[in-house]
C-alpha positions as CSV (number, residue, x, y, z in Angstrom):
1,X,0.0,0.0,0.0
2,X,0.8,3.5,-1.4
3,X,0.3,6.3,1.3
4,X,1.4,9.7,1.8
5,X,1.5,11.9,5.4
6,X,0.1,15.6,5.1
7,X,3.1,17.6,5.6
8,X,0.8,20.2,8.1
9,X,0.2,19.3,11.5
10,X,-2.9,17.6,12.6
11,X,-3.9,20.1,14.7
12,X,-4.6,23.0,12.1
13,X,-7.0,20.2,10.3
14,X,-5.7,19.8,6.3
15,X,-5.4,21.9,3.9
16,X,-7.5,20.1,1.0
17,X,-9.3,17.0,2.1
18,X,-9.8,14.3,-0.7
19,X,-10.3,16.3,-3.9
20,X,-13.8,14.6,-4.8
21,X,-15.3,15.0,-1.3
22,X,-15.5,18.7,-1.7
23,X,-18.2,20.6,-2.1
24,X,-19.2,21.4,-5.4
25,X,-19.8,25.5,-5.5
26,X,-22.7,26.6,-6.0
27,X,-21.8,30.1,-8.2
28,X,-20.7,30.0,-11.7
29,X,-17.5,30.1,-12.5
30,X,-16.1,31.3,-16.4
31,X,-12.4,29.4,-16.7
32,X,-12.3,30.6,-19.9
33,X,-11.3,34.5,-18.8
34,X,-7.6,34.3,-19.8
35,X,-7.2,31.5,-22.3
36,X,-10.0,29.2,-23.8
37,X,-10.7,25.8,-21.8
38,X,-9.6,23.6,-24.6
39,X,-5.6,25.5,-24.1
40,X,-5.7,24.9,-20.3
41,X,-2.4,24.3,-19.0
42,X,0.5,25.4,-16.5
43,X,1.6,28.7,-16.9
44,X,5.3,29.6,-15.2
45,X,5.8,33.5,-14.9
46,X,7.8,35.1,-17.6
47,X,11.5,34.6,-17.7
48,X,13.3,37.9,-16.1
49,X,10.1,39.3,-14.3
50,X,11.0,41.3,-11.2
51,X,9.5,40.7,-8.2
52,X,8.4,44.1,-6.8
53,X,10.8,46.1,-4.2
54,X,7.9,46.7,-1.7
55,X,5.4,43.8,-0.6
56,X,3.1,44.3,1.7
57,X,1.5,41.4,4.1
58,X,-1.5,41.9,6.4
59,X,-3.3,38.7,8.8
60,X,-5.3,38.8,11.5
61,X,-5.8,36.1,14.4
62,X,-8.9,35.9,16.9
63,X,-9.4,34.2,20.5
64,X,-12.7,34.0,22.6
65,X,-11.0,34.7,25.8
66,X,-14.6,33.6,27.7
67,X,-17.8,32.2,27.2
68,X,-20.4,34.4,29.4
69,X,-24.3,34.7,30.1
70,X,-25.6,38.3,30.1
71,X,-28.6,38.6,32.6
72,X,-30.7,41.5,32.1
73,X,-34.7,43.0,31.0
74,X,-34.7,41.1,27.6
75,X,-33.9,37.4,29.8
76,X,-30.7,35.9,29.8
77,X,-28.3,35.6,26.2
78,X,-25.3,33.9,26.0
79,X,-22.5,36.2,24.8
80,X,-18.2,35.7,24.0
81,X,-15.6,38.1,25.1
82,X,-12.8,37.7,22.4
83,X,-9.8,39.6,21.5
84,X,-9.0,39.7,17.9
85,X,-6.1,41.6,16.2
86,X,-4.4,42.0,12.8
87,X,-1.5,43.5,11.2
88,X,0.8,44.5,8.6
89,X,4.6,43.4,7.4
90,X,6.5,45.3,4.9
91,X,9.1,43.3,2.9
92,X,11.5,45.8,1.4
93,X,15.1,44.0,1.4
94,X,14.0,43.7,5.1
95,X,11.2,42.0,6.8
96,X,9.6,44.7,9.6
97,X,6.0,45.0,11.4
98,X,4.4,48.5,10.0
99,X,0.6,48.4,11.5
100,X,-0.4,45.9,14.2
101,X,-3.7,46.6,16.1
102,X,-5.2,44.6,18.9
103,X,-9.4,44.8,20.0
104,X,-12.0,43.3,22.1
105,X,-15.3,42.8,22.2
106,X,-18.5,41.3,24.1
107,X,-20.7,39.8,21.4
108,X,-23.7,39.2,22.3
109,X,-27.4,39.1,20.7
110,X,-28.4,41.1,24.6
111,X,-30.3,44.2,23.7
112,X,-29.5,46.0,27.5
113,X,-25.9,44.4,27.1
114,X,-23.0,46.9,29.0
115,X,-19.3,46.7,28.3
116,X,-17.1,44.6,30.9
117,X,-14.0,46.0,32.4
118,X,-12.1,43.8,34.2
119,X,-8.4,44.4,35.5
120,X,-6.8,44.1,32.1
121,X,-9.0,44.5,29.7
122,X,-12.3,46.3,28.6
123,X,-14.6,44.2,26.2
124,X,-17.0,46.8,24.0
125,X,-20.1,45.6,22.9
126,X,-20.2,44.3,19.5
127,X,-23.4,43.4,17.9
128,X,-23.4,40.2,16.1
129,X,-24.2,40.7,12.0
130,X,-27.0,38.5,12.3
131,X,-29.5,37.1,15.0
132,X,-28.4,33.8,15.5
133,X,-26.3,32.6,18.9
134,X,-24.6,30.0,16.9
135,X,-22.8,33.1,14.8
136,X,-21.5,34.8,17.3
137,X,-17.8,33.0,16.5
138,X,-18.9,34.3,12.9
139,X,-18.9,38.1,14.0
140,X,-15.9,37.8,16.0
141,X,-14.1,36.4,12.3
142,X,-15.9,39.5,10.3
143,X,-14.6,41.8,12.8
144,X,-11.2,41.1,12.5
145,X,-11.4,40.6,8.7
146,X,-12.9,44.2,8.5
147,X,-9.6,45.4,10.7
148,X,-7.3,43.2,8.7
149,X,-8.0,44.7,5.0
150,X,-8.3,48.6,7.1
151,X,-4.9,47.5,7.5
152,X,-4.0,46.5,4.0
153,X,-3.3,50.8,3.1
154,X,-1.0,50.8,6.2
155,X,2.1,51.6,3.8
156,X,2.1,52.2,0.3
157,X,3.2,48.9,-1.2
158,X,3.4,47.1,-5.2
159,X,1.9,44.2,-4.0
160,X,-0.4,43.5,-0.8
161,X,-0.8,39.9,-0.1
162,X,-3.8,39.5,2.4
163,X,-4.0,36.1,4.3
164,X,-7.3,34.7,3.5
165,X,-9.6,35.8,1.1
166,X,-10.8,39.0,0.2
167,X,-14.2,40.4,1.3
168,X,-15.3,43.3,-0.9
169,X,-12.6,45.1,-1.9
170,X,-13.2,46.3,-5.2
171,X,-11.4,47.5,-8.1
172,X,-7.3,47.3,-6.7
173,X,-5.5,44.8,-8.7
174,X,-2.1,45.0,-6.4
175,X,-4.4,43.4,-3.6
176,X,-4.7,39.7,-3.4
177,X,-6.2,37.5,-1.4
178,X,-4.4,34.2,-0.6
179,X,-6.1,31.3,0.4
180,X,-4.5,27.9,1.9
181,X,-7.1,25.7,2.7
182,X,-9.4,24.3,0.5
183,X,-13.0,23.8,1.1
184,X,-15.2,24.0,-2.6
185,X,-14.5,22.8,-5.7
186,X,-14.2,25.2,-8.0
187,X,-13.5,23.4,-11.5
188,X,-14.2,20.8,-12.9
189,X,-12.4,17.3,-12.8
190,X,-10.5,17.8,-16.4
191,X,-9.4,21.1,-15.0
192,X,-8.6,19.9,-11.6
193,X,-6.1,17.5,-13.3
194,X,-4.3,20.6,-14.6
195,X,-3.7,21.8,-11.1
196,X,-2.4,17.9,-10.4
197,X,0.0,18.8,-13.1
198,X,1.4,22.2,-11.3
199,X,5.3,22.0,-11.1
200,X,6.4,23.9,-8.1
201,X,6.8,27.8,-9.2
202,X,3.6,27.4,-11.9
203,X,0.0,28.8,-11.5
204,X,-3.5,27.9,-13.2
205,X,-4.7,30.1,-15.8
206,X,-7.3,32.5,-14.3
207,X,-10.8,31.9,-14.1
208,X,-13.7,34.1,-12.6
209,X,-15.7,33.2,-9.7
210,X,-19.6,34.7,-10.0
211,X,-21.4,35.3,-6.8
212,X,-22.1,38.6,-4.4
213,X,-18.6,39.5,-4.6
214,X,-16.9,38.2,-8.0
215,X,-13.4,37.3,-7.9
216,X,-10.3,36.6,-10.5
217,X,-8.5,33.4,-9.2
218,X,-5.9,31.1,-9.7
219,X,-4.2,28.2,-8.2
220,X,-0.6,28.2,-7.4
221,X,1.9,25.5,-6.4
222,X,4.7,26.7,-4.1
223,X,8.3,24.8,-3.0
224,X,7.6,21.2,-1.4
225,X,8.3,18.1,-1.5
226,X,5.0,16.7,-3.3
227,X,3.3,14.1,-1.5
228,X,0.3,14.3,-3.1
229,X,-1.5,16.0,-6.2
230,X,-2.3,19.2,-3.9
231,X,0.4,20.0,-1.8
232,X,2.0,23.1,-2.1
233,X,-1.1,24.5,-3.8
234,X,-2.8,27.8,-2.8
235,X,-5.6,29.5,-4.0
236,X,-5.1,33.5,-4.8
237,X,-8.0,35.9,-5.5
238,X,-8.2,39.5,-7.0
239,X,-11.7,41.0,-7.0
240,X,-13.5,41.0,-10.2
241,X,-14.0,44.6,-11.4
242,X,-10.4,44.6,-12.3
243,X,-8.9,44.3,-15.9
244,X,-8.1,41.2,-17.3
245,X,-4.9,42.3,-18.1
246,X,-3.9,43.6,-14.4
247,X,-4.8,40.5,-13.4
248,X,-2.9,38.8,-15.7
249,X,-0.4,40.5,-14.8
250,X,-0.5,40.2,-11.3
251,X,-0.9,36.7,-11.1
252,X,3.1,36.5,-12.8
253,X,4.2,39.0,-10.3
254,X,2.2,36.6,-7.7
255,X,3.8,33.4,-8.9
256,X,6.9,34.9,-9.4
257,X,7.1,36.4,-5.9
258,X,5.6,34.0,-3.3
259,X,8.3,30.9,-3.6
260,X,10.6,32.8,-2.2
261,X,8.6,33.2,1.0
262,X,7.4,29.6,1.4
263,X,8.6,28.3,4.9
264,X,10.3,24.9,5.3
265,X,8.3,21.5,7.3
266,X,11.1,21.6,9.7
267,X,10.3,25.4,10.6
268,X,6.6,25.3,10.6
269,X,3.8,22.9,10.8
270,X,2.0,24.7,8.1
271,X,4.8,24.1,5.7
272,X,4.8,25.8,2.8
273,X,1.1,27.7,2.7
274,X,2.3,29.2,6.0
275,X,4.4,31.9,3.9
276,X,7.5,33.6,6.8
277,X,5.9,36.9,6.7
278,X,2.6,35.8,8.0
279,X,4.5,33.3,10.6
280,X,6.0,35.8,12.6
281,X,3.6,38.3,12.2
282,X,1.3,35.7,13.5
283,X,3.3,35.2,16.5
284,X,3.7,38.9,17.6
285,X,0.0,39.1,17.0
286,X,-0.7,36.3,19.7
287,X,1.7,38.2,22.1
288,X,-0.2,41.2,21.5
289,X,-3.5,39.4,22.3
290,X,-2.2,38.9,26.4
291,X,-2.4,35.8,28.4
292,X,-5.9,34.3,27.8
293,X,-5.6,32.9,31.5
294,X,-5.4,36.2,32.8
295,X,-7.6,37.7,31.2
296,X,-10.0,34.6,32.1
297,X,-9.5,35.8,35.8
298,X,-10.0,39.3,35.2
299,X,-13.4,38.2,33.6
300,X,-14.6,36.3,36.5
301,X,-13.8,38.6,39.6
302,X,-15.8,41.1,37.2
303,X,-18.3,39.0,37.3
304,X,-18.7,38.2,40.9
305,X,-18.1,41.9,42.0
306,X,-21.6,43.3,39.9
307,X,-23.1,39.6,40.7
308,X,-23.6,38.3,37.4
309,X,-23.5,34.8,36.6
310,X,-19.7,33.5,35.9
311,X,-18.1,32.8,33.0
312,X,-18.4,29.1,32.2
């Protein structure tokens, strides 16, 4: 028997399950934007393309730091204090933090809901974007998307790389969004074969994805030892009121640009989607965010002093 061990770490999940157990998506997608169907085939950027002098990376990482009950006229809601943060990397012949910003928040669907202040911390009230307890997680993950791409102008940059994929930003070809989990299928199998066929350094041809927001994507295959058909492979996105051209053009500079960023299995358990600048930036984030313990204290003796209910 044939078998191959995913090179990320079983904690963070995988990055593609099983190619045919994905969901098929349910918008249209044209794969015919840059070349026709039929001439569908691995595209390396052109020879002597310069990757551009000032690249800019942004991420953002969120914690619920408690799980609470707010008591009050409207009954009794359940509600999540969570700390969220993102920030920004230039990469200019140097690798150096430009924006990093750290909030909090109390989410909760509690109409007569009240900040908390504990000893370290004060949690805001942030109203959930819908009306459903089971998305409160959901609103902590929008908010810090929405401070993540307020973050992607911190510097003026060539290219801005934003970790996961875009929401809403319309009409900037130097932003991407880059994606390294897979969770829809987005072409179909004779297609999906072409990304099998990705040598490490190559890209997809683009296609457009329809929906709310429509998007210019590509697949991408970065540095790695290839266990399987996908590894290596990330997804990058450009929103779709741009040019075809820009985005042609972008997805070279892309594919010409992230390889050399791709971190190594022995350095991170996310080898190589986990690209260096959004490694560390990751980890001074988290430092940032405080110690959740703490914070869990100051939560509870908060509680107890105006008598509500602990935090579970």
């Amino acid at each position: 028997m044939k078998f191959a061990v995913e090179s990320w770490a079983p904690d963070y999940g995988a990055p593609i399950e099983a190619i045919e157990g994905l969901d098929p998506t349910s918008v249209q997608v044209d794969a015919s934007i840059e070349m026709p169907v039929a001439r569908w085939a691995p595209i390396a950027p052109p020879a002597g393309i310069a990757p551009p002098e000032r690249t800019l990376f942004t991420d953002g990482i969120r914690r619920v730091d408690a799980r609470v009950w707010v008591d009050g006229d409207s009954g009794s809601h359940v509600g999540l204090c969570a700390s969220y943060a993102a920030g920004a990397v230039m990469c200019d012949g140097r690798a150096r933090i430009v924006a990093a910003q750290v909030e909090r928040g109390l989410f909760t669907l509690a109409r007569d809901a009240e900040a908390i202040t504990c000893k370290h911390a004060i949690y805001p009230v942030r109203r959930p974007e819908t009306e459903a307890a089971q998305d409160l997680v959901l609103s902590v993950h929008y908010r810090m998307g929405e401070l993540e791409m307020a973050l992607a102008g911190a510097e003026p940059a060539d290219l801005v790389i934003v970790d996961g994929p875009l929401k809403g930003r319309h009409g900037m070809a130097h932003v991407v969004g880059y994606v390294k989990t897979h969770h829809v299928s987005y072409l179909p199998p004779e297609l999906d074969a072409v990304v099998a066929r990705l040598e490490c350094g190559e890209r997809t041809p683009v296609f457009l994805i329809g929906g709310k927001w429509s998007k210019h994507s590509w697949y991408l295959r970065l540095p790695c030892d290839r266990a399987h058909d996908w590894t290596g492979v990330v997804r990058c996105e450009i929103t779709g009121d741009v040019e075809v051209a820009d985005v042609v053009a972008t997805a070279d500079l892309v594919t010409a640009t992230l390889p050399r960023y791709a971190s190594e299995s022995h350095k991170d358990t996310r080898a190589p989607q986990n690209l260096h600048p959004i490694a560390g930036l990751e980890r001074e984030l988290r430092r940032r965010l405080g110690d959740v313990n703490l914070l869990y204290r100051g939560l509870r003796i908060a509680a107890a002093t105006n008598g509500d209910r602990p935090a579970a």
